[in-house]
N, CA and C of each residue as an Amber inpcrd file, in Angstrom:
protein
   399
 112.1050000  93.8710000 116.8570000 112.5680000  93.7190000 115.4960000
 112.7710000  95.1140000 114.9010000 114.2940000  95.1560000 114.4070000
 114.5300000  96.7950000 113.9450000 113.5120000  96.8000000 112.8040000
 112.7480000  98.3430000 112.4600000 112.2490000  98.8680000 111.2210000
 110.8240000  98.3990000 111.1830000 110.1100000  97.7050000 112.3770000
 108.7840000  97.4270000 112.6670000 108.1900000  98.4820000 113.2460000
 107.2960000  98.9780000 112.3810000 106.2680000  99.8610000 113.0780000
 105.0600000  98.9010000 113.9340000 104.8680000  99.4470000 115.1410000
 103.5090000  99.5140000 115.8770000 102.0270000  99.5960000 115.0810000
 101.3930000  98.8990000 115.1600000  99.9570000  98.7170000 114.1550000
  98.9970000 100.1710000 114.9760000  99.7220000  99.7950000 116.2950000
  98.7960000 100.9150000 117.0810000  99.3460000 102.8910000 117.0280000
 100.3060000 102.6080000 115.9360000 100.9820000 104.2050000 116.0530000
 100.1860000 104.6530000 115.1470000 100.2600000 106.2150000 114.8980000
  99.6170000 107.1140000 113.9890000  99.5790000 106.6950000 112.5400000
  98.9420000 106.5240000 111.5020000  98.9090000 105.7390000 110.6730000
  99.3270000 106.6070000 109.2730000 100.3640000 106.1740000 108.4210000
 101.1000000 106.8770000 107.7110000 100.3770000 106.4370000 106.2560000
  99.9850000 107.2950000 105.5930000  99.2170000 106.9060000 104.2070000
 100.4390000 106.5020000 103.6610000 100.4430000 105.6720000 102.4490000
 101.1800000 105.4230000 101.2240000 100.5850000 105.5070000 100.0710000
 100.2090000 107.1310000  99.3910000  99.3140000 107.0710000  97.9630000
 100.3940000 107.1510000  97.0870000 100.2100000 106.1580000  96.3670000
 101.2460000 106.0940000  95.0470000 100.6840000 105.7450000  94.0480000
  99.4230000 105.9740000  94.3000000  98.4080000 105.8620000  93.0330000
  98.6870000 106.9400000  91.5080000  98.4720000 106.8570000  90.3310000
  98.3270000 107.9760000  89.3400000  97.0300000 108.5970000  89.1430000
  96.7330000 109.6000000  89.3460000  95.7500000 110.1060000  88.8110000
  95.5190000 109.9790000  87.5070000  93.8220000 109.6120000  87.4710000
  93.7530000 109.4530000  85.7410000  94.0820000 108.2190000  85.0550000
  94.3220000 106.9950000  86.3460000  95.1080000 105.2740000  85.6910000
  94.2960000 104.7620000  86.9190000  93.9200000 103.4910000  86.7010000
  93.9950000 102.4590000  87.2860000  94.4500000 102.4890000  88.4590000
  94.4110000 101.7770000  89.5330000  95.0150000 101.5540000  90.9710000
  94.5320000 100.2740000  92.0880000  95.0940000 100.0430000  92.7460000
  94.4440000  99.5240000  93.5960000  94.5930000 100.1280000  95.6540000
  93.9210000  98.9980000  95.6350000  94.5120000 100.0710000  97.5350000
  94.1860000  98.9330000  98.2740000  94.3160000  99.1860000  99.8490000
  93.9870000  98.9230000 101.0970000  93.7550000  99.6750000 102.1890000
  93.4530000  99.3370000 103.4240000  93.0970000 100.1010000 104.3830000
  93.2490000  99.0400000 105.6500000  94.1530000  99.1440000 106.0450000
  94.8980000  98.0410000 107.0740000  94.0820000  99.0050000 108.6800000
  94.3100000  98.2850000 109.5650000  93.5860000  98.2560000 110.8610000
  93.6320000  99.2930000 111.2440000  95.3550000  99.8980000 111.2920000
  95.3620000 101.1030000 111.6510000  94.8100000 102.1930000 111.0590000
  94.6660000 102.4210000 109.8910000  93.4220000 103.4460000 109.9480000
  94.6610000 103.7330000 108.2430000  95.9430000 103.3800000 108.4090000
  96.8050000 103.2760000 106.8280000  96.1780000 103.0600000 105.7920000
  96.0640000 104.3230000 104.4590000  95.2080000 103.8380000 103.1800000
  96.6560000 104.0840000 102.9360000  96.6870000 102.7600000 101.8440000
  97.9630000 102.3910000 100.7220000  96.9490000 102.1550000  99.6800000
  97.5350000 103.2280000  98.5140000  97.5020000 102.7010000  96.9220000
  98.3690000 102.4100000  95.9650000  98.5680000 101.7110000  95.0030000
  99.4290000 102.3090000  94.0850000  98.5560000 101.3330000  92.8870000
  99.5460000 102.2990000  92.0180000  99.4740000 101.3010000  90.0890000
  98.7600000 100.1050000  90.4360000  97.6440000  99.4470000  89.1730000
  97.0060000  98.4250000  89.1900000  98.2090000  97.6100000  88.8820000
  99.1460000  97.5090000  87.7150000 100.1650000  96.5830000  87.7590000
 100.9570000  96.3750000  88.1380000 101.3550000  96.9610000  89.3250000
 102.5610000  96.9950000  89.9510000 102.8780000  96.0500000  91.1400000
 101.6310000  95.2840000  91.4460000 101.2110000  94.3840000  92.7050000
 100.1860000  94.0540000  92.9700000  99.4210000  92.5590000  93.1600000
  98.7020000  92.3770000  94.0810000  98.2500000  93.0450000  95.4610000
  96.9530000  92.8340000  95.5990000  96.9900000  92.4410000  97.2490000
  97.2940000  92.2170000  97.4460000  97.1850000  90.7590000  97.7840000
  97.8770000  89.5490000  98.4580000  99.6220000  90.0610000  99.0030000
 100.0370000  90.6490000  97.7230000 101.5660000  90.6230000  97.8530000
 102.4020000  91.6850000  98.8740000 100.9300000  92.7640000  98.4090000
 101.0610000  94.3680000  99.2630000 100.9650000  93.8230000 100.8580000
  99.9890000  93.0000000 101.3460000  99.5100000  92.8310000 102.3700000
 100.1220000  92.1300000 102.7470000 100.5770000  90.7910000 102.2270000
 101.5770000  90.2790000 102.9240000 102.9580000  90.7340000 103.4570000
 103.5360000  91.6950000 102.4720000 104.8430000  92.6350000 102.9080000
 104.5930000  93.1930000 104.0140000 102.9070000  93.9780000 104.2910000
 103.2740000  95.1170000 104.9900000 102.8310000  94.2110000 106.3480000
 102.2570000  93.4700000 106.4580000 101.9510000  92.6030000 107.6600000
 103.1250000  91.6620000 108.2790000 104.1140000  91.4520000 107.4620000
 105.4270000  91.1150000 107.8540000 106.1840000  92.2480000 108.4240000
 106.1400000  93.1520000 108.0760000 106.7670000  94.3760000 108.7240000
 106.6250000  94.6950000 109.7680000 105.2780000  95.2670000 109.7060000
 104.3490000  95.8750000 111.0080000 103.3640000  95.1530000 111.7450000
 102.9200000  94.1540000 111.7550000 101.6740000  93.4210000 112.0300000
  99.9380000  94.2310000 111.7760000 100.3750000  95.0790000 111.0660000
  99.0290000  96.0900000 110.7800000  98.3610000  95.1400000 109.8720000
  97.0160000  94.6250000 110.1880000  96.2900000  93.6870000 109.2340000
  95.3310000  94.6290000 108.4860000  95.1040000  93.4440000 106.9970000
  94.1940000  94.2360000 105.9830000  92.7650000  94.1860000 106.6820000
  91.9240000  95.6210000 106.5210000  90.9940000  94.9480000 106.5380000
  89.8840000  95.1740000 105.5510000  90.0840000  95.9720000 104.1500000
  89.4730000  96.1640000 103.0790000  90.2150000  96.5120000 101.9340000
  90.3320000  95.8140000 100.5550000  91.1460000  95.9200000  99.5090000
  89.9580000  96.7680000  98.6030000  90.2960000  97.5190000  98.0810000
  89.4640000  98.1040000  97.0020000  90.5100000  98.5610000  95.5910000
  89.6210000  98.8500000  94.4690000  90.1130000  99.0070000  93.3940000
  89.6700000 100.6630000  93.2080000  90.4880000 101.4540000  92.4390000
  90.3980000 102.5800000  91.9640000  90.2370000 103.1070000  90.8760000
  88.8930000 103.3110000  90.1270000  89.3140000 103.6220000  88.5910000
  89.6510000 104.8070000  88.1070000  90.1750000 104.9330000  87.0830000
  91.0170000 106.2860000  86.0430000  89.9860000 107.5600000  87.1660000
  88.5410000 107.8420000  87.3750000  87.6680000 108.7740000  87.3330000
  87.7270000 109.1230000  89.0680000  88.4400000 108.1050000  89.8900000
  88.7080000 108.5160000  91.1430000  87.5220000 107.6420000  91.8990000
  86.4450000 107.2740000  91.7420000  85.8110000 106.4170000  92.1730000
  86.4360000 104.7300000  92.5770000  86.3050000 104.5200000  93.6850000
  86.4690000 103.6600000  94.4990000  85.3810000 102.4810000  94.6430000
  85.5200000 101.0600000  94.2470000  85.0330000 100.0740000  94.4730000
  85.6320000  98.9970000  95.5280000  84.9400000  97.9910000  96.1110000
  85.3240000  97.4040000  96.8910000  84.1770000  95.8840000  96.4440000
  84.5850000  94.8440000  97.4260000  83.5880000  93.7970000  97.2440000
  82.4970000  93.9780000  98.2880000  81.3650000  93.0910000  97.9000000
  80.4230000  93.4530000  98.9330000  80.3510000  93.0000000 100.1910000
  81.5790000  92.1730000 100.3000000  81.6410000  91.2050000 101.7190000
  82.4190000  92.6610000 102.3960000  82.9990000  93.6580000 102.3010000
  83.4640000  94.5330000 103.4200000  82.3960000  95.4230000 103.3100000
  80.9880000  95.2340000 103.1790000  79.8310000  96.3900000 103.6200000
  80.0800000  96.6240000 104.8090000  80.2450000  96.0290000 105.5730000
  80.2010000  96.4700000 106.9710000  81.2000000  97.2570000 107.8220000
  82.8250000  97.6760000 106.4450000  83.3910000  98.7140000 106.5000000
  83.2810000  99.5240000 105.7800000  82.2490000  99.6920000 105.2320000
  82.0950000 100.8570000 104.3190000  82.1420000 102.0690000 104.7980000
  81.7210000 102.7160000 105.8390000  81.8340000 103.8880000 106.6120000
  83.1870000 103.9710000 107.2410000  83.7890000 103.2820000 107.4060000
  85.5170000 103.3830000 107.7400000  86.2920000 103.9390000 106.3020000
  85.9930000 102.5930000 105.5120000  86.8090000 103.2820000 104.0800000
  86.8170000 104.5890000 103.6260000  85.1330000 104.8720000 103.7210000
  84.8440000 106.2100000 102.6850000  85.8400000 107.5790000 104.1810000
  85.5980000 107.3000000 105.3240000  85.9720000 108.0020000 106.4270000
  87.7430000 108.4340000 106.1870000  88.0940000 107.0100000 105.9080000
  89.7720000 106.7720000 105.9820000  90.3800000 107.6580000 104.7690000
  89.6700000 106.9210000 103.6840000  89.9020000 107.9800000 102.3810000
  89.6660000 109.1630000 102.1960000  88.6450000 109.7470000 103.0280000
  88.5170000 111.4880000 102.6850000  89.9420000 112.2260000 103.5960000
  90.3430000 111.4070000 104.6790000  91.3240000 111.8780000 105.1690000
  92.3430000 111.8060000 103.8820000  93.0850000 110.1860000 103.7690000
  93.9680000 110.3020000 103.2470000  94.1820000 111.0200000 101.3380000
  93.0340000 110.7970000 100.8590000  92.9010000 111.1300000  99.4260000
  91.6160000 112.0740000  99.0590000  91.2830000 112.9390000  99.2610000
  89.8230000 113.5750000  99.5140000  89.5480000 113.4750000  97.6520000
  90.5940000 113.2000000  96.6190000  89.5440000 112.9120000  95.4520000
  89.3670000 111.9710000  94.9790000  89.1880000 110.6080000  96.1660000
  88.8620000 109.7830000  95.9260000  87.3180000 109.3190000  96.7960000
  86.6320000 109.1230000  95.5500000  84.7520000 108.4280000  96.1770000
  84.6320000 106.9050000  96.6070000  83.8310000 106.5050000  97.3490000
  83.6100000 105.3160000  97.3380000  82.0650000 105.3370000  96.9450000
  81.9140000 104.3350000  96.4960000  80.9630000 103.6430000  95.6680000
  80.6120000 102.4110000  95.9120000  79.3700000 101.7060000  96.9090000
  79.2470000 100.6260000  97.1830000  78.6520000 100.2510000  96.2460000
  78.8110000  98.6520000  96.2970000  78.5540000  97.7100000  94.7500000
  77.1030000  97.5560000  95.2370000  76.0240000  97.9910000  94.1280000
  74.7950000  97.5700000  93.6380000  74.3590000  96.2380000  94.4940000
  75.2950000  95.5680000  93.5400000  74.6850000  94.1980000  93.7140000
  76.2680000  93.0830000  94.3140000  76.1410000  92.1140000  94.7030000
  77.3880000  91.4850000  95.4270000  78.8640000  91.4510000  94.1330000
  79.7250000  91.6810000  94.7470000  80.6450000  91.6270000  93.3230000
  80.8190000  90.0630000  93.1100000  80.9400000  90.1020000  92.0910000
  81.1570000  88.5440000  91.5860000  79.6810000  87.9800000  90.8980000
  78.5190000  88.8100000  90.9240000  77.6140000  88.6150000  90.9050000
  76.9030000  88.6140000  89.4090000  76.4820000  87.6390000  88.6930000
  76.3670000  87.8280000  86.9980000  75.7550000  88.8280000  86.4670000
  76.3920000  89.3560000  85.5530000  75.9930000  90.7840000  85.2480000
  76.6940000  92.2270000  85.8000000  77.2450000  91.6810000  86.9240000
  77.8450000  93.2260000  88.0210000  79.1670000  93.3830000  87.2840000
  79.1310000  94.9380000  87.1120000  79.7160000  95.6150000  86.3590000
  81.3120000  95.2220000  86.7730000  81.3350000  95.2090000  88.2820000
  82.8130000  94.7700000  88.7870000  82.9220000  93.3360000  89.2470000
  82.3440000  92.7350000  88.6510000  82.8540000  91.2350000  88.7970000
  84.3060000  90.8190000  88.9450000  85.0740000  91.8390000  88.0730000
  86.2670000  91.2040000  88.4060000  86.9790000  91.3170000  90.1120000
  85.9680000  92.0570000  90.4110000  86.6550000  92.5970000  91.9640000
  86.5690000  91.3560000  92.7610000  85.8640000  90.6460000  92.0400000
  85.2240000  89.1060000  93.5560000  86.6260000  89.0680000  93.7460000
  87.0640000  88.3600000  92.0830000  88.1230000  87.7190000  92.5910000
  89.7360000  88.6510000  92.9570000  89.7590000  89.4150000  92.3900000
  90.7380000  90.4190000  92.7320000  90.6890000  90.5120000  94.3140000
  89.4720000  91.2050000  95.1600000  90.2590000  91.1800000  96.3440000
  89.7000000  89.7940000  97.5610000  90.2010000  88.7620000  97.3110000
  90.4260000  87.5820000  97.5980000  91.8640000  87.9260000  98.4100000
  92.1490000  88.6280000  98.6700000  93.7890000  88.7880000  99.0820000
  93.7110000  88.6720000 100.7060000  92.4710000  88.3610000 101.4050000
  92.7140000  87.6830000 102.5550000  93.4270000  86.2050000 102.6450000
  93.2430000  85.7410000 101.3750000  93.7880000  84.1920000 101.6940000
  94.6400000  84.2710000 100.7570000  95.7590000  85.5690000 100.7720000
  97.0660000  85.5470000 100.3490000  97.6240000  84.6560000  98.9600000
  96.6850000  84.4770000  98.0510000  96.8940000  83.8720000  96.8280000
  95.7860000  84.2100000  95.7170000  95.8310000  83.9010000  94.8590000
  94.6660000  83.9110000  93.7550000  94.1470000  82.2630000  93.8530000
  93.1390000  82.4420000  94.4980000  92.2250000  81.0240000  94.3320000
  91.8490000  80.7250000  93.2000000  91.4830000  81.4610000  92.3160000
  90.9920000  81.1780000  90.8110000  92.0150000  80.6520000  89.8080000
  93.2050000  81.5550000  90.5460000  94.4300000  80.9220000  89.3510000
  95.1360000  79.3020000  90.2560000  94.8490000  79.0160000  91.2560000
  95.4800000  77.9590000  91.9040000  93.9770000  77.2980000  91.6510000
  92.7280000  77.3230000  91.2100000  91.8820000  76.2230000  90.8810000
  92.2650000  76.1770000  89.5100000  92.3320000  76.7270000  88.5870000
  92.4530000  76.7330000  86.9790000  93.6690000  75.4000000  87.1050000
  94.7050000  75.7180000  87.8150000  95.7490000  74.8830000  87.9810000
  95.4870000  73.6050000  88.1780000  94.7330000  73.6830000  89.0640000
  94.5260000  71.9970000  89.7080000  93.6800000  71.2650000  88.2050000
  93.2600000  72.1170000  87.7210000  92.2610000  71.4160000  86.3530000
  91.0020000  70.9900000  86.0100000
C-alpha cells in the first residue's frame, strides 16, 4: 500500500504541541511520540488515522499541561519507563508524572484523564453511555 510506513522503521516524532497550552499525545509501538493541541483531536481519532496508515499501534495516550508535565492513566503503569524514556528523546521539556492515585479515582486531580484516554476502544464510552440514557 503506497505511503504506508513500516511500524518496525525508525520512528519519526510528530510534536505539534504549543508550549505554554494544553496538549495531548501518544506513544505508538514504535517508539513514535505524537502531540498536538488539546482541541484539535481526540485519541481515538489520532490513533485511528495513524494505525490505518502504518499499522504502528497505540500503546499509551497521555495529556500535557500548559507547565510541560505529562500525565497518563494508571492502567499504562507498566509503561511508564518507556514513556518517560520515549519523551526525553523526543521532547526533553517534557516530565512525566505518574498519577498518585488511579485516574478516574474520586478526588484525583486528573480524573478527567480516565475517561479521556479510553481511546483504545476508539470512541468515547461515556458520551455513547450518556446517549443510550
Amino acid at each position: 500500500m503506497p505511503g504506508v510506513l513500516s511500524p518496525t522503521a525508525p520512528a519519526q516524532h510528530a510534536l505539534w504541541r504549543v508550549a505554554g497550552e494544553h496538549a495531548k499525545g501518544i506513544l505508538y509501538e514504535s517508539g513514535r511520540v505524537h502531540t498536538w493541541p488539546e482541541a484539535e483531536a481526540s485519541h481515538g481519532a489520532v490513533a485511528r488515522d495513524h494505525v490505518r496508515r502504518t499499522g504502528d499501534h497505540p500503546i499509551v495516550c497521555f495529556l500535557i499541561r500548559p507547565d510541560g508535565t505529562v500525565t497518563y492513566a494508571a492502567r499504562y503503569a507498566a509503561h511508564a519507563a518507556t514513556l518517560d524514556a520515549a519523551l526525553r528523546r523526543a521532547d526533553p521539556t517534557l516530565t512525566v508524572v505518574a498519577p498518585s492515585r488511579p485516574a478516574g479515582a474520586p478526588g484525583h486531580p486528573d480524573a478527567a484523564v480516565a475517561a479521556v484516554c479510553r481511546w483504545l476502544e476508539f470512541g468515547t464510552p461515556a458520551a455513547r453511555a450518556s446517549a443510550r440514557g
